[in-house]
Backbone as CSV, one residue per row, in Angstrom:
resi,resn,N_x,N_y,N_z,CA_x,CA_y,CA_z,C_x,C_y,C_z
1,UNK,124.168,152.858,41.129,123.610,151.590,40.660,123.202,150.735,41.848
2,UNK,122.047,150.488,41.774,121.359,149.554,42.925,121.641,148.265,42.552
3,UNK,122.184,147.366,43.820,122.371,146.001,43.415,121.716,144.821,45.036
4,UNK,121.875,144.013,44.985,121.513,142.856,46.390,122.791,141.725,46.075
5,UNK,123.169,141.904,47.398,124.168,140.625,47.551,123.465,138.991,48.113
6,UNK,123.668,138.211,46.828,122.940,137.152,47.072,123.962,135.855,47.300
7,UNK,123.057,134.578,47.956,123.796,133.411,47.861,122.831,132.311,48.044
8,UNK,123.957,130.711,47.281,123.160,129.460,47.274,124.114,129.109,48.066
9,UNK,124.082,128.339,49.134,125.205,127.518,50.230,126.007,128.239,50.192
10,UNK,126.433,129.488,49.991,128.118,130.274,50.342,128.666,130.825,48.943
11,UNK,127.874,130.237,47.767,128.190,130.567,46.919,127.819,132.086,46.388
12,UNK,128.487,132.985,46.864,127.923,134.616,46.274,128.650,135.565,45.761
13,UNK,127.588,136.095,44.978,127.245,137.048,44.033,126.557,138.557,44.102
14,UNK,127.504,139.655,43.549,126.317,140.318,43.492,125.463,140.464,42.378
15,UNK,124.159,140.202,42.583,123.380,141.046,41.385,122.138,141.911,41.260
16,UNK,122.619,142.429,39.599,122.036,143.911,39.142,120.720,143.014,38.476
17,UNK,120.054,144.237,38.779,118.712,143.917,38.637,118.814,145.172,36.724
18,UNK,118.652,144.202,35.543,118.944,144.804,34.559,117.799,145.418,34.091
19,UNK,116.838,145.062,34.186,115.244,145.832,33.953,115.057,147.105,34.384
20,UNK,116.194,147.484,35.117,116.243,148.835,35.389,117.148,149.280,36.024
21,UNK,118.309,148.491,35.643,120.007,149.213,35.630,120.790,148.938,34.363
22,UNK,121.341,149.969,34.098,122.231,149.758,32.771,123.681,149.253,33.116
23,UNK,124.546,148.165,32.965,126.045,148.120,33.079,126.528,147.881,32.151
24,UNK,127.213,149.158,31.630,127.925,148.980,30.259,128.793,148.453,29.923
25,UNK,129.967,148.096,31.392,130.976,146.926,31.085,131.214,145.951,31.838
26,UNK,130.189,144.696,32.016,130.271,143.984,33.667,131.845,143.557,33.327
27,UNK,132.408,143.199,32.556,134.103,142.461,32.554,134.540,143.352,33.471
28,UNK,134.647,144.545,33.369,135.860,145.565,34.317,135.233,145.806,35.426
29,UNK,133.646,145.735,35.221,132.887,145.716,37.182,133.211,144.782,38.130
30,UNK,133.390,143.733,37.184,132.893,142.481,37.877,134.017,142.029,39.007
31,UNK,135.227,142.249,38.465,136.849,142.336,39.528,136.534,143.726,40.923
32,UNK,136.288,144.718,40.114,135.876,145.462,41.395,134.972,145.252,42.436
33,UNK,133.903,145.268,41.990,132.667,144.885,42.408,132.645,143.923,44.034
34,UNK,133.312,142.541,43.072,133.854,141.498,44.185,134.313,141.339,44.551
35,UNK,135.435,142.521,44.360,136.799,142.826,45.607,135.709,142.379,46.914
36,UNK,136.572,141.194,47.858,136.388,141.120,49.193,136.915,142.167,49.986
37,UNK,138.154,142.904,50.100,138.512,143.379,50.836,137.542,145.395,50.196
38,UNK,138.010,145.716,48.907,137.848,147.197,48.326,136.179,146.880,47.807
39,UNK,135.715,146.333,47.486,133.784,146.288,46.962,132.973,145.425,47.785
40,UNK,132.227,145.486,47.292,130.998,144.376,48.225,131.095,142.885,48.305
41,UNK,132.132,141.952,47.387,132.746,140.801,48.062,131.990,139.991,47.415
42,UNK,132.611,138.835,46.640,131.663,137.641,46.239,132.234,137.270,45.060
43,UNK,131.522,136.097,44.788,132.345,135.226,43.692,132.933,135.674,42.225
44,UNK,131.562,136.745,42.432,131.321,137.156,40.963,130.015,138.031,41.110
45,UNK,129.871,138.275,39.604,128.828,139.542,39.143,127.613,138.475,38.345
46,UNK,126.753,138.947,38.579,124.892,137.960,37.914,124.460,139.216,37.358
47,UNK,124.103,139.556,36.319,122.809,140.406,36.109,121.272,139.594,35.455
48,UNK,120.552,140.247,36.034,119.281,139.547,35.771,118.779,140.598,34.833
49,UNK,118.476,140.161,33.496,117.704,140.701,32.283,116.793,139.996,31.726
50,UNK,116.011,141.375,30.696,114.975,140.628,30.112,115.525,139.705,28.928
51,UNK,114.721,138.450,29.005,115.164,137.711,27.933,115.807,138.096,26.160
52,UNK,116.546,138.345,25.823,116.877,138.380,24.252,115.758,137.811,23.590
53,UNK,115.342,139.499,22.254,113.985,139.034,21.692,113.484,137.634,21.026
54,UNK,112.708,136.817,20.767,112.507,135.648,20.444,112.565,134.568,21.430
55,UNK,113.570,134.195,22.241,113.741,134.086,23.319,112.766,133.030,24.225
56,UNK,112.249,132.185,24.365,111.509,131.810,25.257,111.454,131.727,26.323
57,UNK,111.397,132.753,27.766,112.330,132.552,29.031,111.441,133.957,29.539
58,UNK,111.781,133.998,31.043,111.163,134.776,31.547,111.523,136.202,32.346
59,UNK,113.327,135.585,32.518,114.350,136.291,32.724,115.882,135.777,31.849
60,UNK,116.616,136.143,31.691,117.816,136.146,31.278,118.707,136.470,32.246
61,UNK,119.986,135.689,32.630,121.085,135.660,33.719,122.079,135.649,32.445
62,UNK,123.091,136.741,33.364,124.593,136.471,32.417,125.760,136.412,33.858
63,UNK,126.270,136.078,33.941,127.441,135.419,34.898,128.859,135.636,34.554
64,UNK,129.358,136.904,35.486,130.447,137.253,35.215,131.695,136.410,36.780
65,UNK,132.677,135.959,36.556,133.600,135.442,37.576,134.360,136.781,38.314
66,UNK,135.007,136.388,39.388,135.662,137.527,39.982,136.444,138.293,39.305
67,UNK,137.117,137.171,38.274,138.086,138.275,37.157,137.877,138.774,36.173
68,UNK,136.415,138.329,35.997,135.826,139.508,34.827,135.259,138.203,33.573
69,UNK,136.063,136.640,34.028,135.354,136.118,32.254,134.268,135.939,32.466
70,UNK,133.654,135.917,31.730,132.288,135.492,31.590,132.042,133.620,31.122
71,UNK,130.949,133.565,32.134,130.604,131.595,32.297,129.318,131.698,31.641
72,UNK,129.072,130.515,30.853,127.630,129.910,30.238,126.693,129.715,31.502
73,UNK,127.221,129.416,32.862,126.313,128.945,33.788,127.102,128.642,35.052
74,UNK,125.647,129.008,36.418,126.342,129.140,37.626,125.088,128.343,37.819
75,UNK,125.010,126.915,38.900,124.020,126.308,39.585,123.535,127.196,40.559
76,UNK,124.481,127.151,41.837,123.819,128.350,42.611,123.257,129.213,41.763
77,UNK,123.806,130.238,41.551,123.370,131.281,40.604,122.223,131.782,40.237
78,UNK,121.684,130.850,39.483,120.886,130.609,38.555,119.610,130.530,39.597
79,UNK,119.445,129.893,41.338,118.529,129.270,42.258,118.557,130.787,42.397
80,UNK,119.232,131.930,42.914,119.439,133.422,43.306,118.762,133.778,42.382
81,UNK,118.795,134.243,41.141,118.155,134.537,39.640,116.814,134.474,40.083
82,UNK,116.003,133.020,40.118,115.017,133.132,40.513,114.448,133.644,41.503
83,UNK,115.090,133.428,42.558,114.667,134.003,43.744,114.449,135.365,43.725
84,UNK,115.413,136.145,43.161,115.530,137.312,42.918,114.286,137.778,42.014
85,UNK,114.210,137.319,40.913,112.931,137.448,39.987,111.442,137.531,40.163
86,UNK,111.669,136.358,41.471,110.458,135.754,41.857,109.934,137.481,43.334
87,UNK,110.694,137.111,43.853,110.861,138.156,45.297,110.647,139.765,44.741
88,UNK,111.162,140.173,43.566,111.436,141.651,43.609,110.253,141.803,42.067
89,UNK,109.654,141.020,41.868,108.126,140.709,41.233,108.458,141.166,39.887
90,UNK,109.923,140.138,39.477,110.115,140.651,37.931,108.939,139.445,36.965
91,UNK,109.138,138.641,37.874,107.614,137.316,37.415,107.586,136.568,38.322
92,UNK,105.673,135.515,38.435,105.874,135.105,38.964,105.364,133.432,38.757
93,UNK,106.155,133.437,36.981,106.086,131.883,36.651,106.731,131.233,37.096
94,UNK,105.714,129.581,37.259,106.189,128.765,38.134,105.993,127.305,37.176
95,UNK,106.780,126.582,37.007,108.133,126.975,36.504,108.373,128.330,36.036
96,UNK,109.789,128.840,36.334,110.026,129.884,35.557,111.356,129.294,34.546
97,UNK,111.202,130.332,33.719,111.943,129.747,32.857,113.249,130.792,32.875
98,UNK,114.290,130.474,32.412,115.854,131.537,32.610,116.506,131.347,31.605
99,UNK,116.687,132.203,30.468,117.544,132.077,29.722,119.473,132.059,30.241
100,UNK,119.814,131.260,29.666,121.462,131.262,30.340,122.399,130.724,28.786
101,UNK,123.978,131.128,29.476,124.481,130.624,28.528,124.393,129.434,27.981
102,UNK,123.590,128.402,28.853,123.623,126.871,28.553,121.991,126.889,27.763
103,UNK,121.378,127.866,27.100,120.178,127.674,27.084,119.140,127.919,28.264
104,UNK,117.661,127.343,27.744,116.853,128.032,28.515,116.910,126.793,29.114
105,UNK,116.628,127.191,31.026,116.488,126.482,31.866,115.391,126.229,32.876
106,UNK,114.508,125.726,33.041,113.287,125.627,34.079,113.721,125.386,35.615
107,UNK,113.073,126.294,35.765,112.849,126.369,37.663,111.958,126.028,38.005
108,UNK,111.891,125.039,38.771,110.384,124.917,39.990,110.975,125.254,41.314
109,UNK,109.920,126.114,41.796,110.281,125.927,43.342,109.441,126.220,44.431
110,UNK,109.636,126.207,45.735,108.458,126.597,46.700,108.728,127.986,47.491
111,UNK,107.718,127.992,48.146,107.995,129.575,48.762,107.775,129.099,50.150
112,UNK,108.059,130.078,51.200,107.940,130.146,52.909,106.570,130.464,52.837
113,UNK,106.184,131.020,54.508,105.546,131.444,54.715,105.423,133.476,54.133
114,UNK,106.374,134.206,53.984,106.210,135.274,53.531,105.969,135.306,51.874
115,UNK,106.089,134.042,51.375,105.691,134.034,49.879,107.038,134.548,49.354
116,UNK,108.282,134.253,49.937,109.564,134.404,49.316,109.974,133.182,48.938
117,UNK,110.604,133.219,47.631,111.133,131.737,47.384,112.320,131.535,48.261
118,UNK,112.259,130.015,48.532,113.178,129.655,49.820,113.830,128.747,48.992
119,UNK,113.299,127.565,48.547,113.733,126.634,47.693,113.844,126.060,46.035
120,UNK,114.496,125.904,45.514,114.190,126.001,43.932,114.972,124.141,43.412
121,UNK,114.425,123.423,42.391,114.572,122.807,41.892,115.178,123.310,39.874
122,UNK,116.544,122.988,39.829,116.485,123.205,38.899,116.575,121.789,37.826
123,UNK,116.121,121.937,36.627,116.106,120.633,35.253,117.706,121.588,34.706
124,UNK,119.073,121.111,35.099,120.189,121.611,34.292,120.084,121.164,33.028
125,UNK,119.566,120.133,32.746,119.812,119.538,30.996,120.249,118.515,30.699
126,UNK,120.565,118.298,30.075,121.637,116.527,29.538,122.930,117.407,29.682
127,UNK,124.080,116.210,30.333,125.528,116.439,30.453,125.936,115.924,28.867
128,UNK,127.036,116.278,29.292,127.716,116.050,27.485,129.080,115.327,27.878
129,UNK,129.642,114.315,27.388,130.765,113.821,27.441,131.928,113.855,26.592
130,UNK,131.323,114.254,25.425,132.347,114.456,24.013,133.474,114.891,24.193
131,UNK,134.800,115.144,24.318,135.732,115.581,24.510,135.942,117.106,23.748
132,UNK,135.951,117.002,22.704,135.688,118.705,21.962,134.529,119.396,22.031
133,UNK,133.535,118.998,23.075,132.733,119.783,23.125,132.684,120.347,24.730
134,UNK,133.462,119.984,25.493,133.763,120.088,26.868,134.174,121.639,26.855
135,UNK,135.563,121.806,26.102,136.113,120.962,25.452,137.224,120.632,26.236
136,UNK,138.176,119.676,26.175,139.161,118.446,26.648,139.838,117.895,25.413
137,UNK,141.248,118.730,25.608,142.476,118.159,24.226,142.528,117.040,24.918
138,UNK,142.762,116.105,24.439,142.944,114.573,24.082,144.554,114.307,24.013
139,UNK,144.883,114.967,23.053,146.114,115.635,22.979,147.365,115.382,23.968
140,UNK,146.938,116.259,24.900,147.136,117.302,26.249,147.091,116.574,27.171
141,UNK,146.417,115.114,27.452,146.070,114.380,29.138,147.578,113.789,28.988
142,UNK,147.229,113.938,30.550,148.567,112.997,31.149,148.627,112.891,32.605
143,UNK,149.638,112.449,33.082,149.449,112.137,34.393,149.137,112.260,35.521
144,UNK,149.002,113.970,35.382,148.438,115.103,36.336,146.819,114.748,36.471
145,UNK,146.242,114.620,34.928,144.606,114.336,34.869,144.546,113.044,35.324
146,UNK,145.011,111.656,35.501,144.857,110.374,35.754,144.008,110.698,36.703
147,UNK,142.480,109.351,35.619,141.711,109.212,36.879,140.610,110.044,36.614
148,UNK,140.591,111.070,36.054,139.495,112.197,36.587,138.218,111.816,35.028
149,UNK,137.018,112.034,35.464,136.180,112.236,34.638,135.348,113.596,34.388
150,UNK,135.403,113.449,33.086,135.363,114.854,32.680,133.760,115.074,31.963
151,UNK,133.363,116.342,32.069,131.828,116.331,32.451,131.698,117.969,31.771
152,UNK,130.801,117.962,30.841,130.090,119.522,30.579,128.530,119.337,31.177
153,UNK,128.664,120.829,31.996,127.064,120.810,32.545,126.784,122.269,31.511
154,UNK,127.110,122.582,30.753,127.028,123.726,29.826,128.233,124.654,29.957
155,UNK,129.079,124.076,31.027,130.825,124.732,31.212,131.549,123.454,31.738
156,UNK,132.643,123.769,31.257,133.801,122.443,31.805,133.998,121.880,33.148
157,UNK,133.933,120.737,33.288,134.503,120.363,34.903,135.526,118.867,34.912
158,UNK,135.814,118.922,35.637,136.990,117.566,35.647,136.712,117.357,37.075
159,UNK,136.871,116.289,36.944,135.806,115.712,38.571,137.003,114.358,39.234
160,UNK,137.616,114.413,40.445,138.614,113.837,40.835,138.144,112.733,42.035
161,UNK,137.901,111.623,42.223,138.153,110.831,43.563,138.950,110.698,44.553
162,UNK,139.047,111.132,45.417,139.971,110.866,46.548,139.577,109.740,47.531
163,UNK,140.562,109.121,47.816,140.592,108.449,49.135,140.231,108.886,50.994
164,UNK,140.427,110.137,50.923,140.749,110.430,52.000,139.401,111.555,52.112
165,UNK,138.956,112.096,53.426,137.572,112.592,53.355,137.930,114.159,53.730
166,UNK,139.428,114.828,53.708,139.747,116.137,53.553,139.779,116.348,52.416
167,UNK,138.710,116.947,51.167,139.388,117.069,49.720,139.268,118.802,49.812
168,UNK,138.800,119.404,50.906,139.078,120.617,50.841,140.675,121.019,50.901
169,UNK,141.490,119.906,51.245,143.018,120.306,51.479,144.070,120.790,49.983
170,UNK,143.356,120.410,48.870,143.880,120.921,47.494,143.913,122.315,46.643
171,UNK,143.802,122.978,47.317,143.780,124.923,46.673,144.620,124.830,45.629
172,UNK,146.368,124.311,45.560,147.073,124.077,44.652,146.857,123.683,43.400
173,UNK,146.626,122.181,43.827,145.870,121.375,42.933,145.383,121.705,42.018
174,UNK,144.008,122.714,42.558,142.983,123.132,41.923,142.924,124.198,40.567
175,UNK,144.081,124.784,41.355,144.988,126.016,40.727,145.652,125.271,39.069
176,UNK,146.378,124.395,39.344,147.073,123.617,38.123,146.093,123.567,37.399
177,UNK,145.056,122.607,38.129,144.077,121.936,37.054,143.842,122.914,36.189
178,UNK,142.504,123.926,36.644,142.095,125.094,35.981,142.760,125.378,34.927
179,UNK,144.229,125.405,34.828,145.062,126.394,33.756,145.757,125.417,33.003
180,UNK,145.262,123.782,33.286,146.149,123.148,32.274,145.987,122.771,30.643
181,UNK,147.139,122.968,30.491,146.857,123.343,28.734,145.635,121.922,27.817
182,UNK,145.341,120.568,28.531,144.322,120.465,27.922,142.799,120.866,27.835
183,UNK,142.835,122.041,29.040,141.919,122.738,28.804,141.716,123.710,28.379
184,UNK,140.967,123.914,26.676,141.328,125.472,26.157,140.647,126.634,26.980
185,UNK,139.388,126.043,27.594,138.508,127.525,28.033,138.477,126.927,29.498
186,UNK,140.358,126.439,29.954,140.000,126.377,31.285,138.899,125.533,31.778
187,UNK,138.947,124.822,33.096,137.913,124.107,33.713,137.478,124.036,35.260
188,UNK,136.810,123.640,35.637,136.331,123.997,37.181,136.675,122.363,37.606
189,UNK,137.855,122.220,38.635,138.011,121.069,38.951,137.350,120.890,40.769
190,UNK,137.578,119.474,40.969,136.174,119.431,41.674,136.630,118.090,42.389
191,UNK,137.094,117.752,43.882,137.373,116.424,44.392,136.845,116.040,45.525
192,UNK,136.555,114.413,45.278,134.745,113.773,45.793,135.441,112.791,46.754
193,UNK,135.273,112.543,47.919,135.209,111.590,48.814,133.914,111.137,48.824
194,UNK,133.642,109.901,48.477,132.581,109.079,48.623,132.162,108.500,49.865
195,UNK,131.263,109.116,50.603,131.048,108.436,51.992,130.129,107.301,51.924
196,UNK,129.390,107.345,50.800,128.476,106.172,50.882,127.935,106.256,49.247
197,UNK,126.950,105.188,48.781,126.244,105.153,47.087,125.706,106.785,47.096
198,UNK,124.928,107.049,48.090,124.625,108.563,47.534,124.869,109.187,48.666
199,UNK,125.958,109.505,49.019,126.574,110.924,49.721,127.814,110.928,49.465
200,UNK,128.169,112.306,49.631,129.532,112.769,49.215,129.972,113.944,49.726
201,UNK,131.081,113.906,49.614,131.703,115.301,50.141,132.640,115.610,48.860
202,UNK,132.365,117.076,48.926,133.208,117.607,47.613,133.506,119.065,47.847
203,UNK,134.764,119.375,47.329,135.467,120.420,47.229,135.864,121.030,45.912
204,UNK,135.274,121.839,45.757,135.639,122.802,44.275,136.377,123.937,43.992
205,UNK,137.083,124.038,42.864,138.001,124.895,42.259,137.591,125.613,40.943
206,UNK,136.562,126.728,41.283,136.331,127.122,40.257,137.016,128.377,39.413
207,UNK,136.884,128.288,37.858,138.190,128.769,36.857,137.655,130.431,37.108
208,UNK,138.084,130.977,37.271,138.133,132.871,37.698,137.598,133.281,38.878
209,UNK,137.518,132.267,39.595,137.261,132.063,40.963,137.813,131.723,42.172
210,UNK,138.487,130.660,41.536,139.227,129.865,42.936,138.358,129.233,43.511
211,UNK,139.122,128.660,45.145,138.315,128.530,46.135,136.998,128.551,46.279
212,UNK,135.847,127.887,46.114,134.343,128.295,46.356,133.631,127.850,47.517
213,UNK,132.590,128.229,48.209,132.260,127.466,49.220,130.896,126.579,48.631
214,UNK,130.947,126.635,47.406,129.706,125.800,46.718,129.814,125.974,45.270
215,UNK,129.790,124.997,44.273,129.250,125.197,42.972,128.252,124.237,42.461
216,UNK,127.290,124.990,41.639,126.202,124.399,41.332,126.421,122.974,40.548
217,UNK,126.974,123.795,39.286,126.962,123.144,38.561,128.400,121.761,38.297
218,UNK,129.125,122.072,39.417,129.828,121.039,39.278,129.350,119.937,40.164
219,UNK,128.733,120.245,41.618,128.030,119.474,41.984,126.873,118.158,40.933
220,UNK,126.396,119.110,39.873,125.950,118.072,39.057,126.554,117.449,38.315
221,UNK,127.978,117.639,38.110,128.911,116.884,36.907,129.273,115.613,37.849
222,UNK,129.683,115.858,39.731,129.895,115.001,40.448,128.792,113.949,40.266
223,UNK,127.607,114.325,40.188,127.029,112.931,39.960,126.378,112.563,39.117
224,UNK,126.980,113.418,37.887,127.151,112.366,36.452,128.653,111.480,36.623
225,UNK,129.836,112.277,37.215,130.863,111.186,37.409,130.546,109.927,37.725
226,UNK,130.011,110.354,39.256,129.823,109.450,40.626,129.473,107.666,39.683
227,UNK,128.172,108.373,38.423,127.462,107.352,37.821,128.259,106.787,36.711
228,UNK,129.270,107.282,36.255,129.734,106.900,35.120,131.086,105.702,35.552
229,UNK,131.948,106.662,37.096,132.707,105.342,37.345,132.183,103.981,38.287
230,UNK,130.893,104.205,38.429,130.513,103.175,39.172,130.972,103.501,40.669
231,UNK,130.744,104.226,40.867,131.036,105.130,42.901,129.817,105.239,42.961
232,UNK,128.842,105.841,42.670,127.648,106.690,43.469,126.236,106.025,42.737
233,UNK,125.442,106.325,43.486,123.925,106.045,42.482,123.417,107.297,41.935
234,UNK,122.356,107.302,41.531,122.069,108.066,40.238,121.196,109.303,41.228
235,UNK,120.914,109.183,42.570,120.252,110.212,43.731,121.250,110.655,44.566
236,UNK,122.220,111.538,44.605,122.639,111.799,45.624,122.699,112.930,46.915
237,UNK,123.121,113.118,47.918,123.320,114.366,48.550,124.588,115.106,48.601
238,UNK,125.346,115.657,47.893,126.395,116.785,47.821,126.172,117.355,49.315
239,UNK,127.818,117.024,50.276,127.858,117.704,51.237,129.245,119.198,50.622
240,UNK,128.900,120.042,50.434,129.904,120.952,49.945,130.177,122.222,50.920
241,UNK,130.917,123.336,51.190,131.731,123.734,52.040,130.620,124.597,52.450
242,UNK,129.927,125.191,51.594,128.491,125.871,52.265,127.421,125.355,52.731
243,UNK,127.210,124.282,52.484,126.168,123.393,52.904,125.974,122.118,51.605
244,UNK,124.599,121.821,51.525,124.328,120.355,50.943,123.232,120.768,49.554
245,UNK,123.540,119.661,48.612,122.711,119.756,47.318,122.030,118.526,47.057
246,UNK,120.816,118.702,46.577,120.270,117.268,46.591,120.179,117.077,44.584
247,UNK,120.568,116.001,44.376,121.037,115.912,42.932,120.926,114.559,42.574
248,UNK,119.793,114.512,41.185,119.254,113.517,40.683,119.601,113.202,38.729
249,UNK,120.785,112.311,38.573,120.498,112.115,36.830,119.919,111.256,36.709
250,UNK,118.074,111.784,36.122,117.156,110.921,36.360,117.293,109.878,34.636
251,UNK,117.495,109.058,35.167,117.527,107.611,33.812,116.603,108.526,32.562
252,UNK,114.923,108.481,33.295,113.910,108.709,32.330,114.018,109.372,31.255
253,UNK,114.732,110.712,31.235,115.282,111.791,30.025,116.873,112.586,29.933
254,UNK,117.655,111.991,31.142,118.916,112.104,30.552,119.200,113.391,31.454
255,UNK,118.808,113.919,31.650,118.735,115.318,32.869,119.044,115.314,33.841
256,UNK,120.064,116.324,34.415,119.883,116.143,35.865,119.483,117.617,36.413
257,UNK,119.310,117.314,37.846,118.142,117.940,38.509,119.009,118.177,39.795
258,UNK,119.243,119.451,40.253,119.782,120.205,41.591,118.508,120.878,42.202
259,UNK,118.658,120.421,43.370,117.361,120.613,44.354,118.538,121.557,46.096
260,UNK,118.193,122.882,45.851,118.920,123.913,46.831,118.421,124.994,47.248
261,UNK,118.815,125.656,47.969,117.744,127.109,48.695,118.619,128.417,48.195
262,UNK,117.894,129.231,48.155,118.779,130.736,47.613,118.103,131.466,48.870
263,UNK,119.235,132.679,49.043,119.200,133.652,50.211,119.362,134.929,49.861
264,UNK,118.787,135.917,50.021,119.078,137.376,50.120,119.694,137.648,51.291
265,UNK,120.760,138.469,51.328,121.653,138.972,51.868,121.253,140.581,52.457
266,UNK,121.539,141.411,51.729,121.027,142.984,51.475,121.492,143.393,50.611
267,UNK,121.379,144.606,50.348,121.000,145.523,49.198,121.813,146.995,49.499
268,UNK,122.149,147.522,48.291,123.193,148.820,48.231,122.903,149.535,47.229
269,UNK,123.359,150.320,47.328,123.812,151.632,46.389,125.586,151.942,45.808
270,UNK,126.006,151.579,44.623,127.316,151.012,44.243,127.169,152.242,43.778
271,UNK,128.770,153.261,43.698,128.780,154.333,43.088,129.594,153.961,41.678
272,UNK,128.359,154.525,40.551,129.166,154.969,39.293,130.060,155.175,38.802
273,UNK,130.715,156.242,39.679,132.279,157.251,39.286,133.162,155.824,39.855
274,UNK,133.077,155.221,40.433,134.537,154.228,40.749,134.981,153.379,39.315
């Protein structure tokens, strides 16, 4: 099985190009696969497919975590997807469109000089705040959550303020959060030192993941937080452990908008029989 190891700021993945690889069980690949030390290493498993019939989209992404669950949506991810799509000439609409678990999603983006996409703008959608649709037992909060605002970008996040401008120092933390019982499907927790109205530094804990050196999509829940407790303005720059995200919840339609670069890595030959 032919695959390319990809990434957005540190955030990586491998993925199968499904238009012309079959994987009959990404759950049990997807732990191997991204073994760092025994497979090719990375957050998780992406396959890029053709859209599900009816479908309006140009590719289809499904997003498996290191331990095999499967997520509605990866920000990085999703910038790789295209890139990938765009580069290995599965299309070359611009916008392109991506079916994902969160629905279909539009890409704009630009290319280099070799006509490889370098940069991609994504429209994530309207955030959702509802508590059962996060979802977030109500139930269940208590003193551990104090403080945190809680955010669906089409998967759960709980988004924390700190005082202090090390928030990479919480692995623990991060660990609790993820598995605490007011979260039924688990959540990706996420803590923001505010250096200024629009910059930030943030550190993420994502749920079958751990440790990340970037997430997309919590980066955008940070600044639906940022806006909701009155910390940040509605433009900001995400400084995160792989690099920086530029991220807009534009007033006009309720959307927000991650502006980041995707990278090809290289490319393999994964054996079958394992």
């Amino acid at each position: 099985m032919k695959f390319t190891k990809m990434h957005g700021i540190g955030n990586d993945y491998v993925y199968v190009n499904g238009f012309t690889e079959t994987v009959d069980d990404p759950v049990s690949l997807a732990p191997i696969i991204a073994d760092r030390h025994t497979g090719v290493g990375g957050d998780g498993l992406i396959l890029v497919l053709p859209p599900e019939p009816g479908v309006a989209a140009d590719v289809r992404m499904r997003m498996f975590n290191a331990d095999g669950s499967e997520s509605e949506m990866c920000g990085n991810g999703i910038r790789c997807v295209a890139k990938y799509a765009h580069d290995h000439n599965l299309t070359t609409a611009n916008p392109m469109r991506v079916q994902t678990g969160n629905g279909v999603l539009n890409i704009d983006y630009t290319t280099n000089g070799s006509g490889k996409l370098a940069q991609a703008t994504v429209d994530m959608g309207e955030p959702t705040f509802d508590p059962p649709l996060i979802p977030v037992d109500e139930s269940k909060l208590d003193d551990a959550l104090a403080g945190a605002v809680f955010v669906s970008m089409g998967n759960p996040h709980a988004v924390f303020f700190v005082d202090d401008d090390r928030p990479l120092a919480r692995p623990q933390l991060g660990a609790q959060i993820e598995t605490h019982p007011a979260f039924p499907n688990r959540v990706n927790a996420h803590f923001v030192h505010v250096n200024a109205p629009g910059d930030v530094s943030v550190y993420h804990w994502e749920r079958g993941s751990g440790a990340t050196l970037a997430c997309g999509t919590g980066a955008c829940a940070v600044c639906v937080a940022g806006v909701l407790a009155g910390r940040t303005e509605r433009v900001i720059t995400a400084h995160l452990p792989g690099g920086d995200l530029q991220l807009e919840w534009r007033q006009a339609d309720n959307h927000v908008y991650m502006t980041g670069p995707a990278t090809e890595v290289f490319s393999g030959d994964w054996p079958t029989t394992i």
